[in-house]
VMD Tcl script that draws the C-alpha trace (Angstrom):
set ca {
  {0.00 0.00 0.00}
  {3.07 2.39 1.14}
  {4.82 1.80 -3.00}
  {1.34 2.50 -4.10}
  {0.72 6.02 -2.56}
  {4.58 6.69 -3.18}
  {4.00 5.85 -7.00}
  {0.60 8.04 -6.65}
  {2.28 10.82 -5.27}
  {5.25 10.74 -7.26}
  {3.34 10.74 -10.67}
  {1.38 13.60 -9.66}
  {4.48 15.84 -8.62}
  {6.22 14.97 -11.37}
  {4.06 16.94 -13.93}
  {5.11 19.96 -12.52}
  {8.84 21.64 -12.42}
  {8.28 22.82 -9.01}
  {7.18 19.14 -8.11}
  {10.03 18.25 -10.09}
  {12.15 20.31 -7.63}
  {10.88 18.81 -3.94}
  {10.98 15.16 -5.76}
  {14.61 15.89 -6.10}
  {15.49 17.72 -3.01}
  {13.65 14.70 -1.09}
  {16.00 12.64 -2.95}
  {18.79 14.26 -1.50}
  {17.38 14.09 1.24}
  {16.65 10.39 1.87}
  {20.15 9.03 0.66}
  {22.11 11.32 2.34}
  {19.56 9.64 5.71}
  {20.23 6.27 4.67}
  {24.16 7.04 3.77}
  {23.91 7.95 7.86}
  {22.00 5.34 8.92}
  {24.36 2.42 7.07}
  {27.59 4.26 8.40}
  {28.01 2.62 11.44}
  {27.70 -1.15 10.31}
  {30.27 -0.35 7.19}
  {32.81 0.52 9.84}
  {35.08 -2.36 10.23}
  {34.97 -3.81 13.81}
  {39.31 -4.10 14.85}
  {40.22 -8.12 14.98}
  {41.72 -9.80 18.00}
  {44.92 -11.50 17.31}
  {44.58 -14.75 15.76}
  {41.22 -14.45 14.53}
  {40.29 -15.04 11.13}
  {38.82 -11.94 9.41}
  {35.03 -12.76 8.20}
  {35.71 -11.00 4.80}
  {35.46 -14.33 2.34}
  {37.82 -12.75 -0.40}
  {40.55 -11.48 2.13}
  {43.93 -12.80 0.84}
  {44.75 -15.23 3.45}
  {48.61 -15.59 2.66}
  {50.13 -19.02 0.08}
  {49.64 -21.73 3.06}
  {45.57 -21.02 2.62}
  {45.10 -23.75 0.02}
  {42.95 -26.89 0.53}
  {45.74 -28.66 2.79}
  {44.38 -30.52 5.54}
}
mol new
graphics top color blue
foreach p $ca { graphics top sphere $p radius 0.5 }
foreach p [lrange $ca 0 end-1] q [lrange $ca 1 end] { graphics top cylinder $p $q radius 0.2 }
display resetview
């Protein structure tokens, strides 16, 4: 219901330039919000000593292989 009235509203201040203008502006608006809001968890957390970083494609030095 929320996409539907978004799409409704949208549509109908997009036939305007002024619309035009606040459609943009709340752009702006919202990613710079969600840019905040995903800050925090992007932040790497600092490793203890001898723990294995949970990054799947960190380079994990030649002795890595498949040896068992």
């Amino acid at each position: 219901m929320k996409r539907i009235l978004q799409l409704v509203v949208t549509r109908w201040l997009a036939r305007t330039p002024i619309g035009m203008v606040l459609l943009g502006l709340g752009w702006l608006f919202m990613r710079k919000r969600r840019a905040r809001k995903q800050q925090p968890a992007q932040t790497p957390a600092l490793r203890e000593p001898g723990r294995r970083s949970g990054n799947p494609y960190a380079w994990r030095g030649p002795a890595a292989g498949d040896r068992r």
